[in-house]
C-alpha positions, 0 to 999 in steps of 0.5 A: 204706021210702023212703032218705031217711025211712031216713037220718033215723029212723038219724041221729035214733037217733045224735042222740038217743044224743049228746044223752043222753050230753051230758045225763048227762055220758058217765055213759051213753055214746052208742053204748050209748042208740044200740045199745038203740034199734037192737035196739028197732028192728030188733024192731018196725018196721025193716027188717032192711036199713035201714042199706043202705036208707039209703045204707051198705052194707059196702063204703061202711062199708070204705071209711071204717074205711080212712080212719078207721084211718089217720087215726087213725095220724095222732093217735099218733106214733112217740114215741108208740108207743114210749112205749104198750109198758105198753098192749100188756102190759096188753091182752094181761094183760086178754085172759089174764084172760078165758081163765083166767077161763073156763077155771076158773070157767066151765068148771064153769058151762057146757060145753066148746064153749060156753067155746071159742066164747066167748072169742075174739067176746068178746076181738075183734070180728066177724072172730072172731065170724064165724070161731067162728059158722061152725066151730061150724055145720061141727060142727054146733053151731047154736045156739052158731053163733048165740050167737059172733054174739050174744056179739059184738053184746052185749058192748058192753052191758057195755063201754061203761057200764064204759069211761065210768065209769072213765076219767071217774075217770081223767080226774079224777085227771088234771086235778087233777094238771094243775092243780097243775102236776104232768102236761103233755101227753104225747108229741108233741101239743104241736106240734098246734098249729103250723102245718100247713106245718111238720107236712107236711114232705114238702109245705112248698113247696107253695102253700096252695091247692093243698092242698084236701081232695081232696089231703088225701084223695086222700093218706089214700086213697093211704096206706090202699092201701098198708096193703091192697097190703103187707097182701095181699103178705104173705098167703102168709107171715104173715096181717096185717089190712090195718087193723092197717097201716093204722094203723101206716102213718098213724102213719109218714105223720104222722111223716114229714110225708106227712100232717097230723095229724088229716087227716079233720077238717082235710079236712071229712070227718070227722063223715060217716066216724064217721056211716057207721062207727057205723050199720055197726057197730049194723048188726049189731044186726039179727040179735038176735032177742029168741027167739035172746036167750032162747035164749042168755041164761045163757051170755051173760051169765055168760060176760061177766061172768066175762070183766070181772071176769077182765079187771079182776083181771089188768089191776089186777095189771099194772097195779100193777107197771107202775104204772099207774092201776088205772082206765087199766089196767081201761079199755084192757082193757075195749077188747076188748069193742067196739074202734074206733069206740067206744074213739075215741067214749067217749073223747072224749065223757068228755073233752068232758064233763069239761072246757071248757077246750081245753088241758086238753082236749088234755092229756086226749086226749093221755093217755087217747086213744093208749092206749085205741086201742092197747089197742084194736087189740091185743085186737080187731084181732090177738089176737083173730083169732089165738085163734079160727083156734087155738080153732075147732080145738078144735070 
């Protein structure tokens, strides 16, 4: 397959996911119309590499989660941060629902191995997926090495639907309280608006000119390898994901005035990063062969559904004594199933479709965003890494 005829049929596939999310109104998220045409892809006419075939290979993919999760950092300040204990207590609460679930009810449905090798693909993403296929292939369990992989690549099916649905609900609740004069936005997105000089404190002097997207870029990249230089030293002592920095590094530089707030979008790159980020992440879909699917079928779909309605059961209990919506709990929880990109993408696509109004907008992003993308990062990014080098030592 020539590049170019490759880069059109995955652009048309996100198009198409884009177009149908805007029609429905984010009732049916992009990423979940564009993961159903990959797999139907990948099971006719696709090449299995056509992602690279098209000009994305992983080490592109890496480049841009650097950028991303850094800009990301910029979104969220320290105020922020501060304010987002109730998310990370609300991740971990989503997390231990999926453990006791499995390890009660799912237990008596399946076996050991199978509950084990579960759970962390299912809390995480494709570190610990990877961690789970290969130490149930060194136990020579072949197909549960197959099912962690699966299990990693599926689970998104039932998140992404789930996500849109309640934080639409959420984002209802929200905008009438707006509207009544009883919510104003959160920490500090209000000063989103000022002027770029004032947000980039340690460059106020220098002329504007001088500040093109290539230096806007050049800081972000620069930002990014300090997270990978501090994440590599630390290695010997304690193992820390370079993405994990990167996002509390971004936060930092923002606050700081290294960077500006939402840097990719005000450097232009901001819509070609998400494009390369969301075909690698449907890149995965290639190793789903619909034989493997049958295979797999029961444990994998029992075992996520007993992990959602563990997961919903103990987010709405924290929830209720952190006083959280149950919808705002029930969504930063259901994160674990899929992580970033899709937590920034459904976001945003539900705020989209809620409201035209660009305040309101704004007020939306300021109180739905930070926690999804804590939530995100807690379960996906640590937690989950942290639970398979625990549980591969149970195989």
């Amino acid at each position: 397959m020539p590049q170019m005829l490759a880069l059109v049929i995955v652009i048309a596939i996100l198009f198409i996911g884009e177009l149908v999310s805007t029609r429905t109104k984010a009732w049916i998220p992009s990423v979940f119309v564009s993961a159903v045409l990959f797999i139907i892809g990948y099971w006719t006419f696709f090449p299995k590499e056509i992602v690279s075939i098209a000009g994305v290979p992983p080490v592109v993919a890496t480049m841009m989660i650097y950028l991303l999760i850094t800009n990301m950092g910029t979104l969220l300040s320290l105020q922020q941060l501060k304010e987002q204990w109730k998310t990370i207590l609300i991740s971990l609460a989503g997390i231990l629902g999926i453990i006791v679930a499995l390890f009660t009810i799912g237990i008596l449905l399946f076996d050991f191995e199978t509950v084990v090798v579960a759970i962390p693909p299912l809390v995480g993403g494709v570190v610990s997926a990877l961690i789970m296929s290969e130490g149930a292939a060194n136990a020579g369990l072949t197909t549960l090495s197959v099912f962690a992989i699966v299990i990693y690549v599926m689970q998104g099916f039932a998140g992404y639907p789930l996500t849109s649905i309640v934080l639409k609900k959420e984002g209802k609740d929200l905008l009438n309280k707006f509207r009544q004069g009883k919510l104003t936005i959160a920490g500090q997105l209000e000063n989103s608006t000022e002027d770029s000089k004032e947000e980039l404190k340690m460059f106020k002097n220098l002329p504007t000119k001088y500040n093109s997207d290539y230096f806007k870029l050049f800081r972000l990249a620069f930002v990014g390898f300090l997270a990978y230089g501090v994440s590599t030293l630390l290695n010997p002592i304690v193992e820390i994901s370079p993405f994990v920095l990167c996002l509390l590094f971004g936060i930092i530089a923002g606050s700081v005035g290294f960077l500006e707030r939402n840097v990719l979008q005000k450097a232009n790159s901001f819509g070609i990063c998400i494009l390369v980020l969301m075909l690698f992440v449907f890149d995965a879909l290639k190793n789903a062969t619909p034989s493997m699917i049958m295979e797999i079928l029961y444990p994998l779909v029992g075992t996520i559904v007993l992990g959602v309605i563990g997961m919903y059961i103990f987010s709405f209990i924290i929830g209720k004594i952190l006083k959280v919506s149950k919808n705002m709990a029930f969504a930063v929880s259901l994160t674990a199933l899929y992580g970033f990109p899709a937590d920034y993408i459904i976001t945003n696509e539900v705020i989209k479709a809620l409201t035209e109004d660009e305040k309101e907008r704004e007020v939306l992003t300021s109180h739905m965003l930070p926690p999804m993308l804590v939530g995100g990062f807690i379960s996906v990014t640590v937690v989950s890494v942290i639970l398979a080098g625990i549980f591969v030592g149970f195989l």
